[in-house]
PQR file with spaces between the fields and no chain letter, atoms N, CA, C, O and H, PARSE charges and radii, in Angstrom:
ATOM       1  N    UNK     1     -65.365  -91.143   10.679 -0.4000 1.5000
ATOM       2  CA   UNK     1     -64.959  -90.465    9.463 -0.0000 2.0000
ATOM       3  C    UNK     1     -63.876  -89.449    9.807  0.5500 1.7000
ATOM       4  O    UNK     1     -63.962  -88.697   10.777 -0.5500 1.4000
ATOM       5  N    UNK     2     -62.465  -89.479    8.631 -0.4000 1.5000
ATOM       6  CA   UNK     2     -61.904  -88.821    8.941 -0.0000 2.0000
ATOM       7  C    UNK     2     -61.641  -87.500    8.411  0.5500 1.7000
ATOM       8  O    UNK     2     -61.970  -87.622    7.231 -0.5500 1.4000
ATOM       9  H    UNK     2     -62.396  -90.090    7.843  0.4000 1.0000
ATOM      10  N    UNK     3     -61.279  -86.420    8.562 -0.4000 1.5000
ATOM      11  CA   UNK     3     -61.279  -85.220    7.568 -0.0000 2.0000
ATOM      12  C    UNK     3     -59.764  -85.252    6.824  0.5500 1.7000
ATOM      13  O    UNK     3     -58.695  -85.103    7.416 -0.5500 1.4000
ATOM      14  H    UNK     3     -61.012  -86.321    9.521  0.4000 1.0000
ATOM      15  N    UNK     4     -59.966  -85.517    5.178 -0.4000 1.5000
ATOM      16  CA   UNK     4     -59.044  -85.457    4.811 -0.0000 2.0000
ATOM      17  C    UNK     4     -58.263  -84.327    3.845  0.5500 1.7000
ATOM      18  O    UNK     4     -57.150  -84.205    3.333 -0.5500 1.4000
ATOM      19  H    UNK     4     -60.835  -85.639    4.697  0.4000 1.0000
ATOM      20  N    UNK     5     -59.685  -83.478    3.915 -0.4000 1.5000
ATOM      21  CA   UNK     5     -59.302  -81.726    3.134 -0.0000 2.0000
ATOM      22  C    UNK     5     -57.905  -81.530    3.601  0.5500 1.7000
ATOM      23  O    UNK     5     -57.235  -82.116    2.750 -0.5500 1.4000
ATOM      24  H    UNK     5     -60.589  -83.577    4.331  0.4000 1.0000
ATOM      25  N    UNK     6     -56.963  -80.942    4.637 -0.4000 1.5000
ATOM      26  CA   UNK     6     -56.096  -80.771    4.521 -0.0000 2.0000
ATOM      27  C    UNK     6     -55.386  -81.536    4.122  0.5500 1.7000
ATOM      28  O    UNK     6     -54.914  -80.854    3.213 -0.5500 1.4000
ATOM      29  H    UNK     6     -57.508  -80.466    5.327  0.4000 1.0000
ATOM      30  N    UNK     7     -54.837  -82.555    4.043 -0.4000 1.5000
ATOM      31  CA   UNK     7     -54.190  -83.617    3.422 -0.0000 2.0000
ATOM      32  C    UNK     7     -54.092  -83.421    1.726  0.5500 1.7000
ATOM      33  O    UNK     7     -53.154  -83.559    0.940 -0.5500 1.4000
ATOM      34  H    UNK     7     -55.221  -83.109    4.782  0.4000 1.0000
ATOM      35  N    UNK     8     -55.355  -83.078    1.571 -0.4000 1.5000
ATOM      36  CA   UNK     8     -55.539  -83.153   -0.454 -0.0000 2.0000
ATOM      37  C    UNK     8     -55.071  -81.721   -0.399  0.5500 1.7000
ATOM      38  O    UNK     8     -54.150  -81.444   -1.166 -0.5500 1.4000
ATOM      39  H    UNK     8     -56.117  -82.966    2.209  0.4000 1.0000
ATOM      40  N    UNK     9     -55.523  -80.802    0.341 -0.4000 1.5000
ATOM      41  CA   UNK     9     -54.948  -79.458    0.137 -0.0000 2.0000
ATOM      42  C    UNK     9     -53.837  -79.110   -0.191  0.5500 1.7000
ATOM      43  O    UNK     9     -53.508  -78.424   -1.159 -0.5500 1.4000
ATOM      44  H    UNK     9     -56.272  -81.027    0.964  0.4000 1.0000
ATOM      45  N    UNK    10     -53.049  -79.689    0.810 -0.4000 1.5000
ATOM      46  CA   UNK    10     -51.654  -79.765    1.436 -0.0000 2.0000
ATOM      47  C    UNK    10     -50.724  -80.452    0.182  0.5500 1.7000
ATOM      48  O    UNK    10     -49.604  -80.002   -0.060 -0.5500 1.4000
ATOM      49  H    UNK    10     -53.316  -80.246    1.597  0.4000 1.0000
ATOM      50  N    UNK    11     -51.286  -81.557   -0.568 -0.4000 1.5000
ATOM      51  CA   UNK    11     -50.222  -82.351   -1.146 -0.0000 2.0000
ATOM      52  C    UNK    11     -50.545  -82.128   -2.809  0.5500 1.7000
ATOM      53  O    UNK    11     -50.169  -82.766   -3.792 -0.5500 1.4000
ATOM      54  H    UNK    11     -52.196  -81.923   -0.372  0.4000 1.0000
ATOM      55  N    UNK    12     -51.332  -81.043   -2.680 -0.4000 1.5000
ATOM      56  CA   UNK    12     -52.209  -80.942   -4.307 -0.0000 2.0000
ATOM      57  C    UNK    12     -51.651  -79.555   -4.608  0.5500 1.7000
ATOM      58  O    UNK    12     -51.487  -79.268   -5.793 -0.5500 1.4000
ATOM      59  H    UNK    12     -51.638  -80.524   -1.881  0.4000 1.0000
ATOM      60  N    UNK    13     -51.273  -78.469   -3.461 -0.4000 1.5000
ATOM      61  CA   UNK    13     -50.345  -77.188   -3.604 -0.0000 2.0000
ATOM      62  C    UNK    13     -48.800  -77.058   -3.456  0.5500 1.7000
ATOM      63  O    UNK    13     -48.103  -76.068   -3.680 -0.5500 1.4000
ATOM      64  H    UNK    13     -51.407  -78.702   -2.498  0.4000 1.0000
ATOM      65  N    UNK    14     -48.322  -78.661   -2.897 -0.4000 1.5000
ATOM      66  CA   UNK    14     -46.946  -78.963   -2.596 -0.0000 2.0000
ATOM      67  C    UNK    14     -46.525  -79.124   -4.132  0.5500 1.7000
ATOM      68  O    UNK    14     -45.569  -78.459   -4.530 -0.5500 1.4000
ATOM      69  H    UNK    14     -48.888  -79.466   -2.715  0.4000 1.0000
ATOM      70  N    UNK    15     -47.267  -80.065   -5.099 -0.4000 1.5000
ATOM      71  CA   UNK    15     -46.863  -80.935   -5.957 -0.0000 2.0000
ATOM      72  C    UNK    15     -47.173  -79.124   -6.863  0.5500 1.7000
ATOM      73  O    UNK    15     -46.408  -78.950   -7.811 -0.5500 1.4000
ATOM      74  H    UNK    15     -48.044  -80.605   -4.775  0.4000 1.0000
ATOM      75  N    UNK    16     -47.731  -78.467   -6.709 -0.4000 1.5000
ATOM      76  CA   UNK    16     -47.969  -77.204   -8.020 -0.0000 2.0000
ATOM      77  C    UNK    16     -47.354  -76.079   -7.656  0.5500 1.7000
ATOM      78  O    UNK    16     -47.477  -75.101   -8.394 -0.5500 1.4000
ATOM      79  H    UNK    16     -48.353  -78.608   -5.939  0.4000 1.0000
ATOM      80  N    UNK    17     -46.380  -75.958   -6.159 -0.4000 1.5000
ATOM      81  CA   UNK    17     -46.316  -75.176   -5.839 -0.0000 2.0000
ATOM      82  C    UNK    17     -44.560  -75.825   -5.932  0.5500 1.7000
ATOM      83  O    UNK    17     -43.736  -75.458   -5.094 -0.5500 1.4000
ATOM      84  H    UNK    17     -46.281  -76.752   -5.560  0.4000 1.0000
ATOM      85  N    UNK    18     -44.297  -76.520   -6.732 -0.4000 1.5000
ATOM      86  CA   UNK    18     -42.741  -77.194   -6.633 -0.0000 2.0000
ATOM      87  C    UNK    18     -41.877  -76.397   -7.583  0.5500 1.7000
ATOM      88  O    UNK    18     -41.741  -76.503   -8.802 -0.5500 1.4000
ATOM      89  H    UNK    18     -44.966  -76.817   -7.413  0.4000 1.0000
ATOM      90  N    UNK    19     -41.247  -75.450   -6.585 -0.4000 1.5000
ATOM      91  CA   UNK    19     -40.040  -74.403   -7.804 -0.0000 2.0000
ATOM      92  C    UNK    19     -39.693  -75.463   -8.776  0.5500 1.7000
ATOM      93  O    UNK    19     -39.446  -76.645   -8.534 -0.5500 1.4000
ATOM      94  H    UNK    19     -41.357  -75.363   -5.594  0.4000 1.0000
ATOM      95  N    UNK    20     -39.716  -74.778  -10.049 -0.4000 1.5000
ATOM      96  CA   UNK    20     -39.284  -75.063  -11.400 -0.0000 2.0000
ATOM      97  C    UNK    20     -40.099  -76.330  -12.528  0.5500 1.7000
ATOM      98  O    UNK    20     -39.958  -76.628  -13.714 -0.5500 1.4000
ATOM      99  H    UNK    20     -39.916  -73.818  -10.246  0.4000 1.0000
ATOM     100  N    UNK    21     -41.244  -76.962  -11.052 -0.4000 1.5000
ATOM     101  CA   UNK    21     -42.253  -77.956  -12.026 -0.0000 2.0000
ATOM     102  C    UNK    21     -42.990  -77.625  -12.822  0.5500 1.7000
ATOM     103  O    UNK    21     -42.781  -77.955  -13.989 -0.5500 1.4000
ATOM     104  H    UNK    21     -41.358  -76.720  -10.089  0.4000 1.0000
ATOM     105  N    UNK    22     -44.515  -76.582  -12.356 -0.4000 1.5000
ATOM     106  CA   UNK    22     -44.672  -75.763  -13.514 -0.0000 2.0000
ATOM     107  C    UNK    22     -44.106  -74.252  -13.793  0.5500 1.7000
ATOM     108  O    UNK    22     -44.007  -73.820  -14.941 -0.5500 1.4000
ATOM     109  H    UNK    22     -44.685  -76.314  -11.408  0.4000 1.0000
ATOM     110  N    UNK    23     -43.686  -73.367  -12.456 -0.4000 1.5000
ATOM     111  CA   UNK    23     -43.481  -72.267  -12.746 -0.0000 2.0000
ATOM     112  C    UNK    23     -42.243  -71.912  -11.778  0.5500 1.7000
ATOM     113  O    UNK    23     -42.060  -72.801  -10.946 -0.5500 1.4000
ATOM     114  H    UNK    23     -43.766  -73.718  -11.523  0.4000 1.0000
ATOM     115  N    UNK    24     -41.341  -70.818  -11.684 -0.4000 1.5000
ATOM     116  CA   UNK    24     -40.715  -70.767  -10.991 -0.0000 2.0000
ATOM     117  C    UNK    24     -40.511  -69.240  -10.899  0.5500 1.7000
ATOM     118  O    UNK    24     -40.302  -68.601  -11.931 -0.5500 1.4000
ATOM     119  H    UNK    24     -41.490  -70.096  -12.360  0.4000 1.0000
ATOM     120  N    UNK    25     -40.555  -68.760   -9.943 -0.4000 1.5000
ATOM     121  CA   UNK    25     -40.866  -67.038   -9.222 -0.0000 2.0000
ATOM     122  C    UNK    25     -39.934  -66.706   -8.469  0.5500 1.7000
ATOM     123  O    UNK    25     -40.003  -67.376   -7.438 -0.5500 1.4000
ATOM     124  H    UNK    25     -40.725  -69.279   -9.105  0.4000 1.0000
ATOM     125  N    UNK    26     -38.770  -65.740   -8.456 -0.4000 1.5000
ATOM     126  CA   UNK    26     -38.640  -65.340   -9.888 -0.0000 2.0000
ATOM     127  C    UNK    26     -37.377  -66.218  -10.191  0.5500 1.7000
ATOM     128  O    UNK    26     -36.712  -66.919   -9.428 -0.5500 1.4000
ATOM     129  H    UNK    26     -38.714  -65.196   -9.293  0.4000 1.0000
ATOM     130  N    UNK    27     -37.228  -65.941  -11.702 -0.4000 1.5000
ATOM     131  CA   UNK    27     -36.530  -66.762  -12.004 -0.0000 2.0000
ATOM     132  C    UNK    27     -35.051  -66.827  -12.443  0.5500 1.7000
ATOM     133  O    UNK    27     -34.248  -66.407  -11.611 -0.5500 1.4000
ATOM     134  H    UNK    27     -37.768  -65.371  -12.322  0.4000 1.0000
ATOM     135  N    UNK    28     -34.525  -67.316  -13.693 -0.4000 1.5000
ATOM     136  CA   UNK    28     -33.405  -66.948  -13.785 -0.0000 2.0000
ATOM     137  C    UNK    28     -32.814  -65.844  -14.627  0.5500 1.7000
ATOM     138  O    UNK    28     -31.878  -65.063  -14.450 -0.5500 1.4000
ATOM     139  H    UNK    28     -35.177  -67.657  -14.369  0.4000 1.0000
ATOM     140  N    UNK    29     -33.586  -66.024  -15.498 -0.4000 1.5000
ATOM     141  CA   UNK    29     -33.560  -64.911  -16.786 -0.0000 2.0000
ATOM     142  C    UNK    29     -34.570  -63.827  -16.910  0.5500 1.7000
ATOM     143  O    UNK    29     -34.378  -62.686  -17.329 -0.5500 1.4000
ATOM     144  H    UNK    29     -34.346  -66.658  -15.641  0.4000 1.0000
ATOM     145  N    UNK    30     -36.184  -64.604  -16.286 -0.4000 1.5000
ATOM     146  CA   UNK    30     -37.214  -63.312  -16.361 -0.0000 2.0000
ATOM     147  C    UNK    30     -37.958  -63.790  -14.905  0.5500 1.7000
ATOM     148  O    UNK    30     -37.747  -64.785  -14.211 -0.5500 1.4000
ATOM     149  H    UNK    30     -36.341  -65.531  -15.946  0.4000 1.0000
ATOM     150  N    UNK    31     -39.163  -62.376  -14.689 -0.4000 1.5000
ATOM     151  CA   UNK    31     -39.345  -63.089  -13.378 -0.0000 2.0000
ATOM     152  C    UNK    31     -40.109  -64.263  -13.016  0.5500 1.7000
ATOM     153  O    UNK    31     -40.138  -64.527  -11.814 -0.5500 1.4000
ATOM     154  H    UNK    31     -39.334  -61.568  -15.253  0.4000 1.0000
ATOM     155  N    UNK    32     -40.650  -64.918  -13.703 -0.4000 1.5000
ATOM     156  CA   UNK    32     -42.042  -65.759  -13.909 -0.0000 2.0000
ATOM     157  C    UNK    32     -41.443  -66.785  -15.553  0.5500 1.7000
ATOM     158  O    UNK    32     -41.847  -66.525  -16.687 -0.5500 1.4000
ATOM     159  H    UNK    32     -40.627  -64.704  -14.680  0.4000 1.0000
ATOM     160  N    UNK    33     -40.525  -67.809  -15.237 -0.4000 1.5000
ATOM     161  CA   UNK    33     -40.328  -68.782  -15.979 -0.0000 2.0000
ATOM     162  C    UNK    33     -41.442  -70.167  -15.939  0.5500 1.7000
ATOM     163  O    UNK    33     -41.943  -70.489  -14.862 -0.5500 1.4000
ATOM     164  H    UNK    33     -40.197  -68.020  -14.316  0.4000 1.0000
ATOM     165  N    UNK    34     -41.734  -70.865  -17.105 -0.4000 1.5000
ATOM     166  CA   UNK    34     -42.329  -71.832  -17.223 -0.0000 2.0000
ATOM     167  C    UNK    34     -41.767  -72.850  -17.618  0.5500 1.7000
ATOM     168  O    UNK    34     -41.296  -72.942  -18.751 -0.5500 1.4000
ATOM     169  H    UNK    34     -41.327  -70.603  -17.980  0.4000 1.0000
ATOM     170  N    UNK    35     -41.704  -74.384  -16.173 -0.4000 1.5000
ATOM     171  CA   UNK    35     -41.387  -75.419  -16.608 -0.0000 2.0000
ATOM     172  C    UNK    35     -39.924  -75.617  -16.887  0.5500 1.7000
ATOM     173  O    UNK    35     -39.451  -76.538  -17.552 -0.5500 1.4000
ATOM     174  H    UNK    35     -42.087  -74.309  -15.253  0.4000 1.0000
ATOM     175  N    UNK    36     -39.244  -74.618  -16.286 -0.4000 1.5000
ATOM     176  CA   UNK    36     -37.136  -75.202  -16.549 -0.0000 2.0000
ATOM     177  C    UNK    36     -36.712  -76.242  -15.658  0.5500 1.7000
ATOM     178  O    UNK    36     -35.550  -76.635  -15.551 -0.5500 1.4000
ATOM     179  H    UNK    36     -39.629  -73.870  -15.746  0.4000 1.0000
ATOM     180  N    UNK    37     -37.667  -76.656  -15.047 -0.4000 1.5000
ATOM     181  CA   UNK    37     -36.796  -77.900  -13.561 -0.0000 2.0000
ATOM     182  C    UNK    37     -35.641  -77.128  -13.004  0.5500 1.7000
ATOM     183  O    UNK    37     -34.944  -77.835  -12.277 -0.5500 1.4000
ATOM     184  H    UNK    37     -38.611  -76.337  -15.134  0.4000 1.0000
ATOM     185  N    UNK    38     -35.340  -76.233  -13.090 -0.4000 1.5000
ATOM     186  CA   UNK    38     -34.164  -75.492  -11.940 -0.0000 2.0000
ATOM     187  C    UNK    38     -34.750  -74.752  -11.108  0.5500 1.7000
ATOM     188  O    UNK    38     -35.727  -74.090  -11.461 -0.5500 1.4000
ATOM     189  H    UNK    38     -35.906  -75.659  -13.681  0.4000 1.0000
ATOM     190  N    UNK    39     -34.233  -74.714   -9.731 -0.4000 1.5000
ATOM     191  CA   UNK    39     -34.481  -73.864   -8.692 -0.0000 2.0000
ATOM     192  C    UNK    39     -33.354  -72.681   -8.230  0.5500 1.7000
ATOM     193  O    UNK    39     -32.279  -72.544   -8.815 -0.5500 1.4000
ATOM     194  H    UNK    39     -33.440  -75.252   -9.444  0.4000 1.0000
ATOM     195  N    UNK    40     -33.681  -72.054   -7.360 -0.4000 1.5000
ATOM     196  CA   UNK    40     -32.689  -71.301   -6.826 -0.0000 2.0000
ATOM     197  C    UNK    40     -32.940  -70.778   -4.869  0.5500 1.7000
ATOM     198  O    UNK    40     -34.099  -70.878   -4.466 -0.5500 1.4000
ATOM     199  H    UNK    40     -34.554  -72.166   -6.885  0.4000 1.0000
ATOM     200  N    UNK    41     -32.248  -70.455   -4.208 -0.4000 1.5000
ATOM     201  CA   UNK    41     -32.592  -70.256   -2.980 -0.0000 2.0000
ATOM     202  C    UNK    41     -33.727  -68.959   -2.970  0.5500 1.7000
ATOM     203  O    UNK    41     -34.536  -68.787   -2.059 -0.5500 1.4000
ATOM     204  H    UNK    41     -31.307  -70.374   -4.536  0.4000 1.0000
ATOM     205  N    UNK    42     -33.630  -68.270   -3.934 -0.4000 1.5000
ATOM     206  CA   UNK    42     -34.797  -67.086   -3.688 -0.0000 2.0000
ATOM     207  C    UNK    42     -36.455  -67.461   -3.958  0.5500 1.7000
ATOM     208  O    UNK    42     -37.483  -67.066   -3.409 -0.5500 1.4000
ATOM     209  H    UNK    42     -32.973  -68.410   -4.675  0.4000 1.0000
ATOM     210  N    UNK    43     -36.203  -68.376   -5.029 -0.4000 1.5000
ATOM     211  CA   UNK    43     -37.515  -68.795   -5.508 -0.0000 2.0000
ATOM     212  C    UNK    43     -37.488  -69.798   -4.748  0.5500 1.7000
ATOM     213  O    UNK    43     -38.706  -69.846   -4.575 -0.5500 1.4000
ATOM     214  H    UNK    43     -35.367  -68.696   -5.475  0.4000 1.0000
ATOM     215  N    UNK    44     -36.926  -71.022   -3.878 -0.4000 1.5000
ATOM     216  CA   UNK    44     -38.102  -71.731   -2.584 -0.0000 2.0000
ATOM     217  C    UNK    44     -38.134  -71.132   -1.562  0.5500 1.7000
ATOM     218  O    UNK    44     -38.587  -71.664   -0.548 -0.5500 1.4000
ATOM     219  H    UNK    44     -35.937  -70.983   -4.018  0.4000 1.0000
ATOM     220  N    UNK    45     -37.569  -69.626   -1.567 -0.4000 1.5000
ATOM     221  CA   UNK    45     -38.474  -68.620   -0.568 -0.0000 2.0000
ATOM     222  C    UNK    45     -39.763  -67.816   -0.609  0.5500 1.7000
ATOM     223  O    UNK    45     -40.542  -67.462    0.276 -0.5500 1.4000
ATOM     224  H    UNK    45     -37.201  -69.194   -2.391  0.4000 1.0000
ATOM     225  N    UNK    46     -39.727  -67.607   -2.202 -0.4000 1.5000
ATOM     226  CA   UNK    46     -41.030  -67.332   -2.778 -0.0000 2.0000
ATOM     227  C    UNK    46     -42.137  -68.433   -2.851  0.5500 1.7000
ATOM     228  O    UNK    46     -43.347  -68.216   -2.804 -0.5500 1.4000
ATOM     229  H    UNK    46     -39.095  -67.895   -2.921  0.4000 1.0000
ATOM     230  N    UNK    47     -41.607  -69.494   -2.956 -0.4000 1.5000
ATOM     231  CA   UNK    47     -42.713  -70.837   -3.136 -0.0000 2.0000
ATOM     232  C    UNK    47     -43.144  -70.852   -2.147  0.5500 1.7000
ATOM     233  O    UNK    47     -44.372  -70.865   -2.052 -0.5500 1.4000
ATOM     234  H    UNK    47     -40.623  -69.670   -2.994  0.4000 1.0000
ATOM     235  N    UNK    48     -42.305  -70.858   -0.947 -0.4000 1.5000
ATOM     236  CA   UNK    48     -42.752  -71.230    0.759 -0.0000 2.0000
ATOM     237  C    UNK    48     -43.354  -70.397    1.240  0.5500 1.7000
ATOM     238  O    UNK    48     -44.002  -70.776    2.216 -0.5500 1.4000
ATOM     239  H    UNK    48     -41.308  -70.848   -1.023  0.4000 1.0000
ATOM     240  N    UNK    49     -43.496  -68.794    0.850 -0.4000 1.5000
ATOM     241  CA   UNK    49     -44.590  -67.863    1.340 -0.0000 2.0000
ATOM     242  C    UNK    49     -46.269  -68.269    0.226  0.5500 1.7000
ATOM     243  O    UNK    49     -47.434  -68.234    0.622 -0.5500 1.4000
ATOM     244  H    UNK    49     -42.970  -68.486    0.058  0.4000 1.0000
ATOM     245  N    UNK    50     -45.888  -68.525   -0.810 -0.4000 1.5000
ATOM     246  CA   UNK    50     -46.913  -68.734   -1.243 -0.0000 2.0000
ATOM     247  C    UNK    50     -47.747  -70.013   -0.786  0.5500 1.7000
ATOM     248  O    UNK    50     -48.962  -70.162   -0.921 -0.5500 1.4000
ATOM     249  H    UNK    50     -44.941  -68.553   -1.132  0.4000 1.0000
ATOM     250  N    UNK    51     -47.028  -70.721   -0.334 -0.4000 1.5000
ATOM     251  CA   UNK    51     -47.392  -72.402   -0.268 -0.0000 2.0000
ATOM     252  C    UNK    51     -48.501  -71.992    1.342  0.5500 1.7000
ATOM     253  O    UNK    51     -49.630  -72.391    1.631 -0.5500 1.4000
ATOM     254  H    UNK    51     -46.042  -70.601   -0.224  0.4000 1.0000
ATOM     255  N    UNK    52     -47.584  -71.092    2.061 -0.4000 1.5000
ATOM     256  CA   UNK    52     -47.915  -71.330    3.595 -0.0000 2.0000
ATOM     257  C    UNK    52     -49.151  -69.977    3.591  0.5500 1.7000
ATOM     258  O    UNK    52     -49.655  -69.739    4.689 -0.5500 1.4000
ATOM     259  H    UNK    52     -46.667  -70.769    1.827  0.4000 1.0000
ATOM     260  N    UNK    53     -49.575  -69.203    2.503 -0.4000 1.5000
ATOM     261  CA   UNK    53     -50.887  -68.335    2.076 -0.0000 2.0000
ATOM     262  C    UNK    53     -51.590  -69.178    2.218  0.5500 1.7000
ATOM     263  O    UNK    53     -52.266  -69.429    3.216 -0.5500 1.4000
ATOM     264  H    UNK    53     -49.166  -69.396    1.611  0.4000 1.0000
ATOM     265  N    UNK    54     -51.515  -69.857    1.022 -0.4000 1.5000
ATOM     266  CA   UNK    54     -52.420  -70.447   -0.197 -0.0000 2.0000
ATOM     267  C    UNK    54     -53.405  -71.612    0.979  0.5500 1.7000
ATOM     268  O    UNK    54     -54.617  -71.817    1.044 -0.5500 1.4000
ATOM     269  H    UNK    54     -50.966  -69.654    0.211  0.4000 1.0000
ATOM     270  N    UNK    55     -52.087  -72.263    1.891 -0.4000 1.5000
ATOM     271  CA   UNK    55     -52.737  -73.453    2.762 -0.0000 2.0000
ATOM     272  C    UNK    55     -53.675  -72.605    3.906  0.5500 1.7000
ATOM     273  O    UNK    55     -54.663  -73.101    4.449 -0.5500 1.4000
ATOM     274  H    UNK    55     -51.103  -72.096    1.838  0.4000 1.0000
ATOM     275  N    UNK    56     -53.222  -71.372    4.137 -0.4000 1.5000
ATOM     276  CA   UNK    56     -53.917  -70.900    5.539 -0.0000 2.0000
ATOM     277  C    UNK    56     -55.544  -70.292    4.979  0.5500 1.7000
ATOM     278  O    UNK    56     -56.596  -70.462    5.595 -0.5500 1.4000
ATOM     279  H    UNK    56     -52.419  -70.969    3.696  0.4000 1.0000
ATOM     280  N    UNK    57     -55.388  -69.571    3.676 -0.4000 1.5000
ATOM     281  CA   UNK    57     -56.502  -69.048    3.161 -0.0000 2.0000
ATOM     282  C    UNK    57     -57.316  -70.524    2.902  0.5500 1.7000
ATOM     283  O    UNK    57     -58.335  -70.768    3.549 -0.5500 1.4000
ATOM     284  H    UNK    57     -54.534  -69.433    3.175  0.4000 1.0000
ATOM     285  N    UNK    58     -56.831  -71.395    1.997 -0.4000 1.5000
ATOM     286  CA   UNK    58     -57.917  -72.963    1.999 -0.0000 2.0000
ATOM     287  C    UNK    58     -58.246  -73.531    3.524  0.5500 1.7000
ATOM     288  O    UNK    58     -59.367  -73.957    3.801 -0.5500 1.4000
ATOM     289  H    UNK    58     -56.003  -71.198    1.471  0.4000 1.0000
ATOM     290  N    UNK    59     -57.192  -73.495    4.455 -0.4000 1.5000
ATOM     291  CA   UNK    59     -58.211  -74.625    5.338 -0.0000 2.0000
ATOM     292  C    UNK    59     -58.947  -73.574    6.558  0.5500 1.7000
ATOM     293  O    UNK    59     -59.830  -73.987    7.310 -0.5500 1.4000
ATOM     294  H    UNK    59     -56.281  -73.149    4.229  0.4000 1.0000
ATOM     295  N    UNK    60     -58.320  -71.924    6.600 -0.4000 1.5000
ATOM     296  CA   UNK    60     -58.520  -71.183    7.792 -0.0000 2.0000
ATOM     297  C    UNK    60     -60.200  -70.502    7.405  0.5500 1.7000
ATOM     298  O    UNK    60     -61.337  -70.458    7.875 -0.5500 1.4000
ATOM     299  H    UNK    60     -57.603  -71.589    5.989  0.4000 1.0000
ATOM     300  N    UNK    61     -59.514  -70.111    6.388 -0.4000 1.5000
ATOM     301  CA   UNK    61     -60.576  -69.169    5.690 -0.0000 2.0000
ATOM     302  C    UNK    61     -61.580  -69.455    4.915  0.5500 1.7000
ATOM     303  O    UNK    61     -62.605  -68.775    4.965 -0.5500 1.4000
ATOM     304  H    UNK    61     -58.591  -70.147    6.006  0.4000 1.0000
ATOM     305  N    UNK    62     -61.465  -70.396    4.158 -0.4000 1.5000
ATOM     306  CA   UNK    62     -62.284  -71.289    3.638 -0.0000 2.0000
ATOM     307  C    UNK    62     -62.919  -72.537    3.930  0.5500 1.7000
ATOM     308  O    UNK    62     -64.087  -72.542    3.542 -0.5500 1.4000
ATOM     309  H    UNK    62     -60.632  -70.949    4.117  0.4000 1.0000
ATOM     310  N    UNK    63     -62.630  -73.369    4.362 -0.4000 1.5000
ATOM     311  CA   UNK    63     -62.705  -73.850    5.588 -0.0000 2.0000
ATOM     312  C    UNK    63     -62.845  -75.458    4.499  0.5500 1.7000
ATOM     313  O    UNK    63     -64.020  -75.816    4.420 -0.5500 1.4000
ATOM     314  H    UNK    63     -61.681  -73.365    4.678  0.4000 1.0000
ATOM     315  N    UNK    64     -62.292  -75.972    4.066 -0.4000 1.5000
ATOM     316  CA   UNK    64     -61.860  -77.148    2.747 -0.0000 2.0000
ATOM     317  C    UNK    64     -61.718  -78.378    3.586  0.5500 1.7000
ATOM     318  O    UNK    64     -60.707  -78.868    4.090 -0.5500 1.4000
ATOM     319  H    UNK    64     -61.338  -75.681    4.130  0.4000 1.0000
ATOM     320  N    UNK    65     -63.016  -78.779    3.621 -0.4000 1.5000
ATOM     321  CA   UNK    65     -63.268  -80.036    4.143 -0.0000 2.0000
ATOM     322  C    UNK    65     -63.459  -81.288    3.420  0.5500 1.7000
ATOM     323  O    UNK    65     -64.031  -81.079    2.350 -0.5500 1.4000
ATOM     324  H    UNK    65     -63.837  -78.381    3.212  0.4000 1.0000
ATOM     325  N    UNK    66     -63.072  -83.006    3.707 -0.4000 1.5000
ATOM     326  CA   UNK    66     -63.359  -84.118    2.789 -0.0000 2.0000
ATOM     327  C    UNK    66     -63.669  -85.143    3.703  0.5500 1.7000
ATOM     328  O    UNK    66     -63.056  -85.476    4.717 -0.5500 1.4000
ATOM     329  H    UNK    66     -62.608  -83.176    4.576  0.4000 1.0000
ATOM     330  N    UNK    67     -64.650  -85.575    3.237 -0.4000 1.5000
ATOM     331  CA   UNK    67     -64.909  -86.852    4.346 -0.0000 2.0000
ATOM     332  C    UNK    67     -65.063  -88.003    3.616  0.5500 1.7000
ATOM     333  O    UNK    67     -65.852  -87.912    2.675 -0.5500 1.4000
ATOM     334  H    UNK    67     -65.149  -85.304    2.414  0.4000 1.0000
ATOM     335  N    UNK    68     -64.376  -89.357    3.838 -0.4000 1.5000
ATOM     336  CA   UNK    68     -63.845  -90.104    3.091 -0.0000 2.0000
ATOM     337  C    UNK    68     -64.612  -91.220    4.428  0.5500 1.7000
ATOM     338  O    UNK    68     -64.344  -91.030    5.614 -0.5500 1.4000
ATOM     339  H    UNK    68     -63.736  -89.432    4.602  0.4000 1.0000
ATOM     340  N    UNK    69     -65.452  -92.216    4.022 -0.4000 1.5000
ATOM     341  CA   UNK    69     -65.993  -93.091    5.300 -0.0000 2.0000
ATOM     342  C    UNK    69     -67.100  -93.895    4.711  0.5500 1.7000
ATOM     343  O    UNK    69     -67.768  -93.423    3.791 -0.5500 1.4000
ATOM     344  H    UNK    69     -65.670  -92.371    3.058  0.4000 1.0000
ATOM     345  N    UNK    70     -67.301  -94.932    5.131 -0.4000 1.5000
ATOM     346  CA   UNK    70     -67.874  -96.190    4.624 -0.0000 2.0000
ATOM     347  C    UNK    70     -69.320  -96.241    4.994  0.5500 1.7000
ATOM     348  O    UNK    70     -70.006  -97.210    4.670 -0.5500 1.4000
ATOM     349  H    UNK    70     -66.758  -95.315    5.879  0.4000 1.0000
């Protein structure tokens, strides 16, 4: 059996954590826009500190395990 928690972790905070898919920090006009599909270089610097939290607190600290096996 393999552990696949990081994997779902990893690709379930990539896909929500994607400047301008649902939210984008900060943004262009205010700081916290919803849903414009545009990015900018400041906000996938903000995404990438949040992304590389969010993953260390789920698999370090929490410890977000999946076992997927027959």
């Amino acid at each position: 059996m393999s552990d696949w928690g990081p994997v779902f972790v990893a690709m379930v905070l990539f896909v929500l954590l994607t400047p301008g898919l649902l939210i984008q920090i900060p943004g262009k006009h205010r700081f916290i826009e919803f849903g414009n599909f545009q990015t900018s270089g400041a906000s996938v610097l903000v995404h990438s500190i949040l992304y590389f939290a969010l993953v260390c607190i789920f698999l370090l600290a929490v410890g977000v395990h999946v076992y997927i096996g027959s």
